[in-house]
Backbone as ProteinMPNN parsed JSONL, in Angstrom:
{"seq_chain_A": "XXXXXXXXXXXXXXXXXXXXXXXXXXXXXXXXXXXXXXXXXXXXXXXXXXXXXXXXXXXXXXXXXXXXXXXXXXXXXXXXXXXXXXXXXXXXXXXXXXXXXXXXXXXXXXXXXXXXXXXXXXXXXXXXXXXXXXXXXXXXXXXXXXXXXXXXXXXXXXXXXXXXXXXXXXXXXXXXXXXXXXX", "coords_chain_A": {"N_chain_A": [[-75.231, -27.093, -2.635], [-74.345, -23.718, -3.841], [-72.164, -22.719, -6.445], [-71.137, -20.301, -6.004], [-71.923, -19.855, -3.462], [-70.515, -21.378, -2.335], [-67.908, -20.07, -3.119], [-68.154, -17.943, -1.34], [-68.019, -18.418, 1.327], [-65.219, -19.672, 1.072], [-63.8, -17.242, 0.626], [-64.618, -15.916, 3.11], [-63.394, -17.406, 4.815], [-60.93, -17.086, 4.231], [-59.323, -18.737, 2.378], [-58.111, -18.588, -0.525], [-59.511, -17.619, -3.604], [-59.49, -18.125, -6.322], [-57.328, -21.031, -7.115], [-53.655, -20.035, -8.412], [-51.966, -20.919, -10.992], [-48.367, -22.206, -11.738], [-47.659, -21.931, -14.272], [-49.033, -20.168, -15.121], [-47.778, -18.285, -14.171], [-45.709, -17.772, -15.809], [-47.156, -17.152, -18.696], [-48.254, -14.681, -18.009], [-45.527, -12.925, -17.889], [-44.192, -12.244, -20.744], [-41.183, -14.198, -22.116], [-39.868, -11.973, -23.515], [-39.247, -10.447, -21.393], [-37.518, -12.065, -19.674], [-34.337, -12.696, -19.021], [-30.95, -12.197, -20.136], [-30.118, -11.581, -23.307], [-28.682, -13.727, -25.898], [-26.441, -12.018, -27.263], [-26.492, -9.807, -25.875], [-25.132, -10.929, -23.618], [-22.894, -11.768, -24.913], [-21.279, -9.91, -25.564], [-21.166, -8.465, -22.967], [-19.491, -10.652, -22.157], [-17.101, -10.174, -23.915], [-16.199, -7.659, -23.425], [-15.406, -7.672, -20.378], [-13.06, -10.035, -21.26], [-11.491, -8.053, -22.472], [-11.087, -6.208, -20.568], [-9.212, -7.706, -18.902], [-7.113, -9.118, -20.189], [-5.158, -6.452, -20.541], [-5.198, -6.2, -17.677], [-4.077, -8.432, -16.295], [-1.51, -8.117, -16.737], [-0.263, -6.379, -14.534], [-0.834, -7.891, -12.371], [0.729, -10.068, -12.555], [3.697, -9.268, -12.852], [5.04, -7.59, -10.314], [6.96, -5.881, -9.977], [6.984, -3.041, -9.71], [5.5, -1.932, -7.533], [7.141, -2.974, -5.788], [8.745, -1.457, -6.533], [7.954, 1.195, -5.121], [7.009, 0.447, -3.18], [9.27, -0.226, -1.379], [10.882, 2.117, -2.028], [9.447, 4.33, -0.906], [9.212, 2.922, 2.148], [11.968, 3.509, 2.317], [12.341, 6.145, 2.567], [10.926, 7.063, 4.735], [12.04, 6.042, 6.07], [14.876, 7.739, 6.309], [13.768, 9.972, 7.053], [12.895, 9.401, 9.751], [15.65, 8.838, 10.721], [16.561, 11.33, 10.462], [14.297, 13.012, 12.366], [15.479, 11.901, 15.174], [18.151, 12.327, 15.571], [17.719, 15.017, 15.676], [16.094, 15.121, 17.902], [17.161, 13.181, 20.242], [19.739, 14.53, 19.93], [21.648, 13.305, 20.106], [24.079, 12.614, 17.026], [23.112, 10.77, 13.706], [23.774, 8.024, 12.086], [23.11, 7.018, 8.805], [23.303, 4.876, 6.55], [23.477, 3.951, 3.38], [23.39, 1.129, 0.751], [23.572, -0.425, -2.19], [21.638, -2.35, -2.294], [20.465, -2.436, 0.501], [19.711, -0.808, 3.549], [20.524, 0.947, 6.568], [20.673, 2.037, 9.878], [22.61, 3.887, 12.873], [23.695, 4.925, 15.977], [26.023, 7.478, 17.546], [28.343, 5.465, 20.683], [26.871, 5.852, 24.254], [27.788, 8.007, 26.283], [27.551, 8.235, 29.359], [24.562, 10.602, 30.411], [24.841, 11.593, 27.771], [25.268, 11.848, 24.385], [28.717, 10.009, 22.823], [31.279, 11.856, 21.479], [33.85, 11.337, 20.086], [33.323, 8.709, 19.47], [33.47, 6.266, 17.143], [32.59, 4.242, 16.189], [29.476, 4.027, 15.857], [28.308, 2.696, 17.455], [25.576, 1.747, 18.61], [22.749, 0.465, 17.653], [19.666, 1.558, 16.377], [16.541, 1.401, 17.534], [13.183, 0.264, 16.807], [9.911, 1.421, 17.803], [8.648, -1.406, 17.731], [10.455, -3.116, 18.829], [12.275, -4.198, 16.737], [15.339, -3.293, 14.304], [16.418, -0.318, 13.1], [16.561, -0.817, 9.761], [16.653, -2.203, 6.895], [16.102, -4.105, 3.696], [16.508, -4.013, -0.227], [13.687, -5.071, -2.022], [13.791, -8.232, -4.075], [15.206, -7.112, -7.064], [15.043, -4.666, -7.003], [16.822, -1.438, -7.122], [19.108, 0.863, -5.739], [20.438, 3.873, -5.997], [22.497, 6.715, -5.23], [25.456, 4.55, -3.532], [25.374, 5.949, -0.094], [27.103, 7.473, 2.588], [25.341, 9.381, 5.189], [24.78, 11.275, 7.212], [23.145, 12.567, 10.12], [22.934, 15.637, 11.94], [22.483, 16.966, 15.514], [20.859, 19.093, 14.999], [19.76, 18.273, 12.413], [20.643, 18.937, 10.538], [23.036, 17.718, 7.159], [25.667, 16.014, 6.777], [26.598, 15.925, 4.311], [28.132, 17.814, 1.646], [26.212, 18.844, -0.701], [22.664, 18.69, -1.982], [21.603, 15.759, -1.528], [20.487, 13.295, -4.359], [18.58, 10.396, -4.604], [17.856, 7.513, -6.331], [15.461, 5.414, -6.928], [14.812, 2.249, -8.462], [12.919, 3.96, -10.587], [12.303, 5.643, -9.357], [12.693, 8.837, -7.699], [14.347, 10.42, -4.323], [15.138, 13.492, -2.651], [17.43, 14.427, -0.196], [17.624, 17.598, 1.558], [20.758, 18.757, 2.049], [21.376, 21.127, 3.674], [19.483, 21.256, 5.704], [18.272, 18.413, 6.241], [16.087, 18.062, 5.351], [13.895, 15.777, 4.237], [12.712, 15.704, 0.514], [10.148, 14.193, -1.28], [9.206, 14.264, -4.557]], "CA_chain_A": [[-74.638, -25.809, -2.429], [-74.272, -23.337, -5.297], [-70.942, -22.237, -6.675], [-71.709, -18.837, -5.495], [-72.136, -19.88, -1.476], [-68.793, -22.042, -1.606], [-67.036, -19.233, -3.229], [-68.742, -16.717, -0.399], [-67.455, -19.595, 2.531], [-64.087, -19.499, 1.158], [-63.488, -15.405, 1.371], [-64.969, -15.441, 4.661], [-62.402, -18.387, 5.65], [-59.627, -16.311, 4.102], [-59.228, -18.983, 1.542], [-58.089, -17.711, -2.099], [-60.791, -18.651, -4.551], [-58.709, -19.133, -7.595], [-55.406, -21.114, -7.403], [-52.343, -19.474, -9.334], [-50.698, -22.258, -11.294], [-46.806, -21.771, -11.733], [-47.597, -21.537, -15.536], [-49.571, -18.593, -15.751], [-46.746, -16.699, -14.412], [-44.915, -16.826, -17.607], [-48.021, -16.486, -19.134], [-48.282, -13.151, -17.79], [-44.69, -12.229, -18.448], [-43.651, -13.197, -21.951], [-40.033, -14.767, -22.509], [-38.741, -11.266, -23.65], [-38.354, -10.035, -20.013], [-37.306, -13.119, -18.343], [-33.045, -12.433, -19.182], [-30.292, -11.47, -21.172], [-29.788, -12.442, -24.954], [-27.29, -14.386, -26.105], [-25.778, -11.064, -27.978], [-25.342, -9.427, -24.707], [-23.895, -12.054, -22.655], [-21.631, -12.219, -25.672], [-20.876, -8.785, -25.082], [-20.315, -8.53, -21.723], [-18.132, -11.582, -21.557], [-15.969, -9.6, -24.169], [-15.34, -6.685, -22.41], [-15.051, -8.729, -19.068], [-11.83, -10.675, -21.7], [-10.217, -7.215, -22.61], [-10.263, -5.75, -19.434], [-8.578, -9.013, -18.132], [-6.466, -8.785, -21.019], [-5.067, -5.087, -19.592], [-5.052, -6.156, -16.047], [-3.37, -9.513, -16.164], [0.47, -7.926, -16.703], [0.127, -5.998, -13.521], [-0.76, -8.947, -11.091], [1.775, -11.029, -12.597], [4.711, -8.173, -12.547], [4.573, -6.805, -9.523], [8.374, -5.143, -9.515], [6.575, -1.355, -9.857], [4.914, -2.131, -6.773], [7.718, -3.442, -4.957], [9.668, -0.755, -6.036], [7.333, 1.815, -4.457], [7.07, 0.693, -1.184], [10.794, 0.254, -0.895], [11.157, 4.399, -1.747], [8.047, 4.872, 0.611], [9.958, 2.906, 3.211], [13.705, 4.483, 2.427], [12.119, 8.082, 2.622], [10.805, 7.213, 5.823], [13.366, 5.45, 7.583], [15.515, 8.671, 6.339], [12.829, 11.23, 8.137], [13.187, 8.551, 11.199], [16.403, 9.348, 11.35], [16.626, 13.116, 10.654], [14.333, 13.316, 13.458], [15.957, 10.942, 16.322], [18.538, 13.164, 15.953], [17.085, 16.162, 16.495], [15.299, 14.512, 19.156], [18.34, 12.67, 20.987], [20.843, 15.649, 20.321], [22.702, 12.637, 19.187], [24.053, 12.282, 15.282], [22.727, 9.43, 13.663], [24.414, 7.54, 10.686], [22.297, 6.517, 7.759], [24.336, 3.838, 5.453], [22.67, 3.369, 2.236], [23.731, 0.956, -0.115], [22.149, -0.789, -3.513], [20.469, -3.337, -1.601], [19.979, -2.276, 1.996], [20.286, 0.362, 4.266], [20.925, 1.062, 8.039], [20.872, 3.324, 10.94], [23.013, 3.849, 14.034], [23.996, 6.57, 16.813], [27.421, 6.886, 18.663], [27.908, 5.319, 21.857], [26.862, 6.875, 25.043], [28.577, 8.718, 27.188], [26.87, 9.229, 30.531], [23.714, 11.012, 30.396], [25.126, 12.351, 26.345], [26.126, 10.584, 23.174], [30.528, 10.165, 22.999], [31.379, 12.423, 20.064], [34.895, 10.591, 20.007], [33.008, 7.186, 19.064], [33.625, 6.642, 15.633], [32.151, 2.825, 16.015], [28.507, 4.016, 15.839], [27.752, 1.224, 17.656], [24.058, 2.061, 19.157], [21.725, 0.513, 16.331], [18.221, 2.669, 16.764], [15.877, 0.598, 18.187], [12.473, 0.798, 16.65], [8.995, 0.678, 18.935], [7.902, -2.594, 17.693], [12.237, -4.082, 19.123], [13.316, -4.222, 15.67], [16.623, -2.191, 14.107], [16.134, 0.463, 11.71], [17.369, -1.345, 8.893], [16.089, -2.446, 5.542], [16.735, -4.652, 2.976], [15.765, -4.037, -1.117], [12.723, -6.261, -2.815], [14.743, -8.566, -5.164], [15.092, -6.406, -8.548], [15.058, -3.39, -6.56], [18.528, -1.022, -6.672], [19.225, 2.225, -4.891], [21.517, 4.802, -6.443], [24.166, 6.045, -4.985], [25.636, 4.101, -2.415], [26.231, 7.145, 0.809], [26.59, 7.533, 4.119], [25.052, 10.237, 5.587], [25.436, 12.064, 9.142], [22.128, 13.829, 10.583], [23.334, 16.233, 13.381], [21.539, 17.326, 16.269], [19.812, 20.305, 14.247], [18.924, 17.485, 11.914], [21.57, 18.899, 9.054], [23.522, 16.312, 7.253], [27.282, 16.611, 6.572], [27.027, 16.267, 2.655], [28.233, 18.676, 0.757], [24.992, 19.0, -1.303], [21.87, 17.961, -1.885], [21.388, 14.226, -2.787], [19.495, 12.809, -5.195], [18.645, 9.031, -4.518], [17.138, 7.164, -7.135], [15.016, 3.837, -5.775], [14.182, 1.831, -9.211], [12.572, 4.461, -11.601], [11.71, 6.843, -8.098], [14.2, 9.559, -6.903], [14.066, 11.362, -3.653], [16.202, 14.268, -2.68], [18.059, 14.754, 1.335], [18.91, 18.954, 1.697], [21.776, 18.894, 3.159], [21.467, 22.692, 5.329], [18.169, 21.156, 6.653], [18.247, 17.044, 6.69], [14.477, 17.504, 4.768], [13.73, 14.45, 2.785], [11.737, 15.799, 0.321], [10.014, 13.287, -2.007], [8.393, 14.609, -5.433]], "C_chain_A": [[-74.208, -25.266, -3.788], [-72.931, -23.085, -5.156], [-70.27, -21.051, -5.743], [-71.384, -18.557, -3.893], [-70.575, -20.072, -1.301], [-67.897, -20.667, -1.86], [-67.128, -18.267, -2.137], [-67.808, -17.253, 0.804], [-66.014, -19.077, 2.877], [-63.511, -18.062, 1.721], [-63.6, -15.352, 2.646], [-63.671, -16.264, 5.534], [-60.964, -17.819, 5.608], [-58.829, -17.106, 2.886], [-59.188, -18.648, 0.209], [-58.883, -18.478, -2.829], [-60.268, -18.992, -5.928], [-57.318, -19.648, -7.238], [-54.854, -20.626, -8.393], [-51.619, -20.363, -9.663], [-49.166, -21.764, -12.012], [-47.225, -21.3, -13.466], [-48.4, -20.586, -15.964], [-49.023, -17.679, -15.287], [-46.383, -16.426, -15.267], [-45.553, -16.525, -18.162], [-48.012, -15.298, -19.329], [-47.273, -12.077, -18.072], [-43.388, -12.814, -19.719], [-42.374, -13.277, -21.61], [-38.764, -13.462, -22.776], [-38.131, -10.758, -22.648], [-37.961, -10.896, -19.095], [-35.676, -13.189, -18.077], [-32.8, -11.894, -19.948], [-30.316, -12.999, -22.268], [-28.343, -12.967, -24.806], [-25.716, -13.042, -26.731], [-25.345, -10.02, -26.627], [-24.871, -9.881, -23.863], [-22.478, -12.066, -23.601], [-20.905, -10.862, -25.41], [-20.258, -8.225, -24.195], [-19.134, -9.784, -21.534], [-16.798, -10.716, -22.945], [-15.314, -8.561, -24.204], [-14.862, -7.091, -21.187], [-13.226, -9.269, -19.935], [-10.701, -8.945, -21.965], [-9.699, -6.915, -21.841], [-9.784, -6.604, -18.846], [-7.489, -8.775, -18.807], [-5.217, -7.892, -20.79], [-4.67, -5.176, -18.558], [-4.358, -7.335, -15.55], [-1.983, -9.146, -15.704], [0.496, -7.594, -15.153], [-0.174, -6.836, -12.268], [0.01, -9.972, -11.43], [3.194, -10.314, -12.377], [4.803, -7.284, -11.699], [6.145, -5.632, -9.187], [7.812, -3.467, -9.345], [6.205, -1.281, -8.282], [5.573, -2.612, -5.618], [9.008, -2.222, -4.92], [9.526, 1.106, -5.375], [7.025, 1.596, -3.659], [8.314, 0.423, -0.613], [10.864, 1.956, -0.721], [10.481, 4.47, -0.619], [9.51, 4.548, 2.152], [11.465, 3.352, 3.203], [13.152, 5.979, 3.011], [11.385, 7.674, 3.972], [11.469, 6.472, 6.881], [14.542, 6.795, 7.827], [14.801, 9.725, 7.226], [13.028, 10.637, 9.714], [14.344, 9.096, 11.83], [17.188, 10.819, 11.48], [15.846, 13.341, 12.143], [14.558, 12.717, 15.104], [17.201, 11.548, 16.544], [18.423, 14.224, 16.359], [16.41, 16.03, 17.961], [16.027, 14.073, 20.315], [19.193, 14.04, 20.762], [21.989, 14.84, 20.445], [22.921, 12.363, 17.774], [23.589, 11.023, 15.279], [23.511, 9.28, 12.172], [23.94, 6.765, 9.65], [23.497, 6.432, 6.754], [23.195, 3.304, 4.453], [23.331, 2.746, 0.775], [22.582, -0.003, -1.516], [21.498, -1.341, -3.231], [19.702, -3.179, -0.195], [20.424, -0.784, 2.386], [20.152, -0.007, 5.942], [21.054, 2.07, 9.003], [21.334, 2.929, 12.416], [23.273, 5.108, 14.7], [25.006, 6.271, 17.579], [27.021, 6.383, 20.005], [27.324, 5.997, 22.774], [27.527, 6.875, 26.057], [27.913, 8.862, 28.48], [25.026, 8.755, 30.262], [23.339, 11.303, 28.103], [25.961, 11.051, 25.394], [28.009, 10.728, 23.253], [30.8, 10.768, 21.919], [32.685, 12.036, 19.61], [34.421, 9.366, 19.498], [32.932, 7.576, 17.352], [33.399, 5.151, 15.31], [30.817, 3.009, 15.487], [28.051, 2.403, 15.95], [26.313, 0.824, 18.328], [23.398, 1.972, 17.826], [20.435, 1.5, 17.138], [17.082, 1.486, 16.165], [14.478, 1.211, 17.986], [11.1, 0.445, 17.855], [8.571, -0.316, 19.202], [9.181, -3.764, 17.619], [12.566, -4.291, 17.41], [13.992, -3.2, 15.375], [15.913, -1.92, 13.002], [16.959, -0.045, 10.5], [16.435, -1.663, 7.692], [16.568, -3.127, 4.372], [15.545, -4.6, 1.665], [14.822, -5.643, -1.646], [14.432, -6.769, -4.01], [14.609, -7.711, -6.502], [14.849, -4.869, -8.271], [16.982, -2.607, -6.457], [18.397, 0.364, -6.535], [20.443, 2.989, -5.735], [21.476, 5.517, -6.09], [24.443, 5.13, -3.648], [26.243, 4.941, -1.213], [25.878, 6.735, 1.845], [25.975, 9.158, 4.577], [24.622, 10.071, 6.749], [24.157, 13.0, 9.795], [22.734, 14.373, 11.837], [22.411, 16.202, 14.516], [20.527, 18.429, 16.184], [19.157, 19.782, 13.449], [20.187, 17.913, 9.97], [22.407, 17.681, 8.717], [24.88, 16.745, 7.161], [27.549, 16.143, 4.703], [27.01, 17.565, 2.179], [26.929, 19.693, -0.202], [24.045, 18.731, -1.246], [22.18, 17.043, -2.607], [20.495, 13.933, -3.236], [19.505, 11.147, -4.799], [17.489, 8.307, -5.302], [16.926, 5.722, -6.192], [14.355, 3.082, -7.298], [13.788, 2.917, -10.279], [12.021, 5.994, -10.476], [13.104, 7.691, -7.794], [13.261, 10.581, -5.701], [15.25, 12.437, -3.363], [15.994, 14.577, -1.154], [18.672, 16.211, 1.032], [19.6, 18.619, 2.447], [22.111, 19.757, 4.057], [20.884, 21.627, 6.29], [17.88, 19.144, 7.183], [16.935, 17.091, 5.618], [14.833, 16.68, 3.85], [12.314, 14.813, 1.813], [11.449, 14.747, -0.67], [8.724, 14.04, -3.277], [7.213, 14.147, -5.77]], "O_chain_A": [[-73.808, -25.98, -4.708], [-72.392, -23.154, -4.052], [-69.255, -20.996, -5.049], [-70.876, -17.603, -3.303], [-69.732, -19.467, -0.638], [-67.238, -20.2, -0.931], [-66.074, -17.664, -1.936], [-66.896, -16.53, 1.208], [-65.55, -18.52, 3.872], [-62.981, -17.806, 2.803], [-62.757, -14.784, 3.341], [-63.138, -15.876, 6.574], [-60.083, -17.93, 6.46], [-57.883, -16.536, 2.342], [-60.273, -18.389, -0.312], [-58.992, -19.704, -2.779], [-60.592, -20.004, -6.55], [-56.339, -18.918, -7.084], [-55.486, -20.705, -9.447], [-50.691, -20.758, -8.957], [-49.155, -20.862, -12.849], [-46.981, -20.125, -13.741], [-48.44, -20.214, -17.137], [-49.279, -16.502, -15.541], [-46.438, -15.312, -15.789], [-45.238, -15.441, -18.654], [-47.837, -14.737, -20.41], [-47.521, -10.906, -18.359], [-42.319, -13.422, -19.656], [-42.079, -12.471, -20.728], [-37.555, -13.516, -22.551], [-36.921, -10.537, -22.615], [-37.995, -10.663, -17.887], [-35.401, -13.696, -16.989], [-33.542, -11.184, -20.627], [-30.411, -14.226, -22.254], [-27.377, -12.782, -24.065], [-24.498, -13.184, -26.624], [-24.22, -9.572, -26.41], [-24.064, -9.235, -23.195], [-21.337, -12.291, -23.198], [-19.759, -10.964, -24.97], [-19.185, -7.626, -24.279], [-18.113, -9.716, -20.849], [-15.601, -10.811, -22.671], [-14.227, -8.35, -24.742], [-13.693, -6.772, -20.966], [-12.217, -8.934, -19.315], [-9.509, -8.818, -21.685], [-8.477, -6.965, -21.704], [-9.895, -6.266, -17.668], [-6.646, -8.158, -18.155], [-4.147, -8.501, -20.828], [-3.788, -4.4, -18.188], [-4.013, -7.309, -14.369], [-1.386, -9.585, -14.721], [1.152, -8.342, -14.428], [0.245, -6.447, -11.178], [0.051, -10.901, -10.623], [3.907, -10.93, -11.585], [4.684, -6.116, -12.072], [6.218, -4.793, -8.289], [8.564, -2.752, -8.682], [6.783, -0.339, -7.74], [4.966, -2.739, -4.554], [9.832, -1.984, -4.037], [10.415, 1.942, -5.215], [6.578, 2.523, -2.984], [8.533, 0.765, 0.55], [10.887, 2.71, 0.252], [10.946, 4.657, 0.506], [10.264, 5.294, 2.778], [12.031, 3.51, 4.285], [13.716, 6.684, 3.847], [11.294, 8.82, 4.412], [11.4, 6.388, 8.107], [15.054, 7.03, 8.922], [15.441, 10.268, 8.127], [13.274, 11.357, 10.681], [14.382, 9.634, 12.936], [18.042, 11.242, 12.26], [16.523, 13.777, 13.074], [13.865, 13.086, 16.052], [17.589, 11.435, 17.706], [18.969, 14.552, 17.413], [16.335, 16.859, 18.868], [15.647, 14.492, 21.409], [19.225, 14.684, 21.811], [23.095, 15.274, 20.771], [21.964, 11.851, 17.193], [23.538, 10.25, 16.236], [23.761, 10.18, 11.371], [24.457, 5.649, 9.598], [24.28, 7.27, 6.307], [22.299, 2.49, 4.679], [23.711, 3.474, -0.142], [21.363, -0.117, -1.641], [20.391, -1.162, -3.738], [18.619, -3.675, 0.114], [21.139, 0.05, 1.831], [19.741, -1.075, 6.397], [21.71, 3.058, 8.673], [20.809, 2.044, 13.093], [23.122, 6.201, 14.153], [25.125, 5.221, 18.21], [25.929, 6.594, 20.532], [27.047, 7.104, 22.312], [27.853, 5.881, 26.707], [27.68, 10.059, 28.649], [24.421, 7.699, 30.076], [22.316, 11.244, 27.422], [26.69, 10.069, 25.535], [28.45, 11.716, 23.84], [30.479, 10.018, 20.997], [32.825, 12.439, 18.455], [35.342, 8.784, 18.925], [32.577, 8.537, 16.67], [33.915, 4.712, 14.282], [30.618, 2.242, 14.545], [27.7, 1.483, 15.211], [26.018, -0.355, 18.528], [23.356, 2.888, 17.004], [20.451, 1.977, 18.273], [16.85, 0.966, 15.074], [14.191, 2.265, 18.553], [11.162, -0.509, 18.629], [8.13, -0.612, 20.313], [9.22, -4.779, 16.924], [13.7, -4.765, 17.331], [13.662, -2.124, 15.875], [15.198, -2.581, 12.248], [18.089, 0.42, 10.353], [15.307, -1.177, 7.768], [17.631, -2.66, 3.963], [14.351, -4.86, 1.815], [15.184, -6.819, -1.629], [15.43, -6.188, -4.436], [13.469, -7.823, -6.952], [14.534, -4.035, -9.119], [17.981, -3.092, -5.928], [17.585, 0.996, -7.21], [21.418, 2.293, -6.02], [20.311, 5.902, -6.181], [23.57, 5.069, -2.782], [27.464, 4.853, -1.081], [24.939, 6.024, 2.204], [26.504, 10.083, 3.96], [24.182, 9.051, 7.28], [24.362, 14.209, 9.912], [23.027, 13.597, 12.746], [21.511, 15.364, 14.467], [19.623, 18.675, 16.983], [18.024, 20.231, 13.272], [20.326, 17.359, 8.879], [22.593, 16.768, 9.521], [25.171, 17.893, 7.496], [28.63, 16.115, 4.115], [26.052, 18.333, 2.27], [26.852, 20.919, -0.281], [23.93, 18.225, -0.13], [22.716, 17.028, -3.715], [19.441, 14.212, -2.665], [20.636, 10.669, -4.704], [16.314, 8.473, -4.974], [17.602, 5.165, -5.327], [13.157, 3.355, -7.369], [14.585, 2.758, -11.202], [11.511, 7.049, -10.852], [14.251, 7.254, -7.694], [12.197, 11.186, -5.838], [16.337, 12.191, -3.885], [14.895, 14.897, -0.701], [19.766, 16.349, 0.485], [19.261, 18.164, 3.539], [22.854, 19.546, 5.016], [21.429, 21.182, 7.3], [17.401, 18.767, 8.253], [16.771, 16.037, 5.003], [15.693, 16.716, 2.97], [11.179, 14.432, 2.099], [12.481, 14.216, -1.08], [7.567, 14.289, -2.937], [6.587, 14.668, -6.693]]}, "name": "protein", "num_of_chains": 1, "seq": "XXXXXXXXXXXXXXXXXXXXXXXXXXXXXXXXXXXXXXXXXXXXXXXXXXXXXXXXXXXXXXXXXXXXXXXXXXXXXXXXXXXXXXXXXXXXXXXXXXXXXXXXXXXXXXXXXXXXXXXXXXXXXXXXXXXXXXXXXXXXXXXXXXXXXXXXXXXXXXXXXXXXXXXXXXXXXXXXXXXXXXX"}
């Protein structure tokens, strides 16, 4: 049998007529496109070290971060209870001092809150059974230490507006309106 026939055989069988040996792949694609150089691995690993460098402080120091979701959560435990008064048409009493804060509503009366109670002894009971309350991240401090009174219109009984600093954050309570606005 000639070369010629077998090679004819094979095709027809579906058999490939030359094998592909592993080493005439590289053959085919020289050495320069097979990776990176040593000059840009060196490269990338030393931008990879700066930006590590950069990004290290803030996953080891996380106080910025602790003292922004305290504010977050003060400025919305304060809106909580601006509107639970408005809502109840009972006052509520937001106690904020350097480390914690708190919220309660006078007893009740009946059907109506007792406007004679001067215990505020009804903590405010959030949906998921815990008290509206709060306590600062360690290294966290609140300035000033107030109480404040939301009515049933939602006004407070300070004098002014307050300013409440939370760490390096301040929000401000109007006092006409109860709004907590936060800059």
């Amino acid at each position: 049998m000639l070369a010629s026939e077998i090679r004819q055989r094979k095709l027809i069988a579906g058999i490939p007529t030359r094998w592909v040996s592993p080493s005439s792949f590289f053959y085919r694609y020289p050495s320069r496109h097979r990776g990176f150089t040593i000059v840009e691995l060196i490269v990338v690993i030393t931008i990879v070290a700066i930006m590590a460098a950069f990004a290290a402080p803030r996953f080891t120091n996380n106080q910025a971060f602790a003292d922004r979701g305290y504010f977050e959560e003060l400025a919305n435990a304060l809106r909580l209870a601006q509107k639970l008064g408005v809502g109840s048409g009972c006052p509520v009493r937001f106690v904020l001092s350097s480390s914690d804060y708190s919220a309660a509503q006078q007893a009740p009366a009946g059907n109506r809150c007792d406007p004679n109670d001067t215990s505020w002894s009804s903590a405010i009971v959030l949906p998921d059974g815990r008290s509206l309350q709060g306590t600062a991240p360690a290294g966290t401090t609140t300035t000033p230490a107030v109480t404040i009174v939301f009515d049933a219109l939602g006004a407070t009984n300070l004098g002014a507006d307050q300013t409440i600093t939370i760490g390096g954050l301040s929000l401000v309570v109007h006092a006409a309106s109860g709004y907590v606005d936060v800059p």
